[in-house]
N, C-alpha and C positions, 0 to 999 in steps of 0.2 A: 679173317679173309685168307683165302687159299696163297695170294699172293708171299705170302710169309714161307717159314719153312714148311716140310710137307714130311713129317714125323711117320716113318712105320713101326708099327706095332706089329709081329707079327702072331706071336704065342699070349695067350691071354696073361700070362705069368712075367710077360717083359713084352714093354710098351713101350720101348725108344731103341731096339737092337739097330735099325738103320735110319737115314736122313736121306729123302728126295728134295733135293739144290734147288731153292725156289729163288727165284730177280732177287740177286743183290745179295744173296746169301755168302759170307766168307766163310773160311775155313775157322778162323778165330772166332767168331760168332758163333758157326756150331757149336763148335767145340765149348762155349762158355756157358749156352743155352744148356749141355745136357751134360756139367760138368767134369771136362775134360782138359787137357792139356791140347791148344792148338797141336803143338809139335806130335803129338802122340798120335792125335787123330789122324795127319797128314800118313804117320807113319804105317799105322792099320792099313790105311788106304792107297799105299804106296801112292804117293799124291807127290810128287816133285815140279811136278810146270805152275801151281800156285794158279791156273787158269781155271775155278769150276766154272760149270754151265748149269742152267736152268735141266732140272730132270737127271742128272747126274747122282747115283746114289752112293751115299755111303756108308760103312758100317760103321756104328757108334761103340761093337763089339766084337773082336776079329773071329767070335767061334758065330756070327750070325747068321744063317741062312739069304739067299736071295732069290726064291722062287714067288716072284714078282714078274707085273707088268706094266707099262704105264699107260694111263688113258690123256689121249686130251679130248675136253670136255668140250662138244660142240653147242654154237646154239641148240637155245629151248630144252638140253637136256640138265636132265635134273639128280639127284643121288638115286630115287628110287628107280627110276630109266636107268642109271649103272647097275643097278645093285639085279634089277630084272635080266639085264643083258648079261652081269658077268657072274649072277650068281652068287656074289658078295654082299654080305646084312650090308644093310645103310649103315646100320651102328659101330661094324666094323669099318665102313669107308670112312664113317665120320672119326671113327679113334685113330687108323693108322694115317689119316691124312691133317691130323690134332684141326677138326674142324667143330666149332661148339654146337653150329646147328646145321644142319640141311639148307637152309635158304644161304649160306654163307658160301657154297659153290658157284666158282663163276664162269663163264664163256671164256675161253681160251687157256684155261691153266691145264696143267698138267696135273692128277693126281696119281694115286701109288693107287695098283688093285691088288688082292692076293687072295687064293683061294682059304675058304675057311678054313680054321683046324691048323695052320700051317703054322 
């Protein structure tokens, strides 16, 4: 479920360069999920209020690009309705947004879009 963290992928060759801050996400949880040191991660992301927000991205590695955008997902729409509108494989929505299937996207969340190749 989207609800969880929201994993970008950007380069086919590294599939966890940043993290979109999904409900309930900490900083320590990132960071454990993609084996990191809280304090380090904090520190990439010059992070000091300890307040993330839902949709808040972060770098999982400080050389990582962020030519990104975020969608929120309306009713009725679906990955292949994103992927028509922005241009983005499903496959690719579904790996940088670590979703196992298509039908796993829900009304209201936010996910990560980024142009291919990127």
């Amino acid at each position: 479920m989207i609800m969880l963290a929201l994993s970008l992928a950007f380069a086919d060759e590294a599939h966890a360069d940043s993290h979109v801050v999904g409900p309930g996400d900490t900083l320590y949880g990132i960071a454990d999920r993609n084996g990191l040191d809280w304090k380090r991660l904090a520190e990439i992301n010059n992070e000091t209020s300890g307040s993330l927000k839902a949709g808040d991205v972060l770098d999982l590695d400080p050389h990582a690009p962020h030519d990104f955008t975020v969608w929120d997902v309306q009713k009725g729409q679906t990955l292949w309705h994103i992927a028509e509108i922005t241009g983005v494989s499903v496959e690719t929505l579904q790996r940088v947004n670590d979703l196992e299937r298509p039908e796993d996207l829900r009304y209201g969340t936010t996910i990560a879009v980024r142009e291919e190749g990127c």
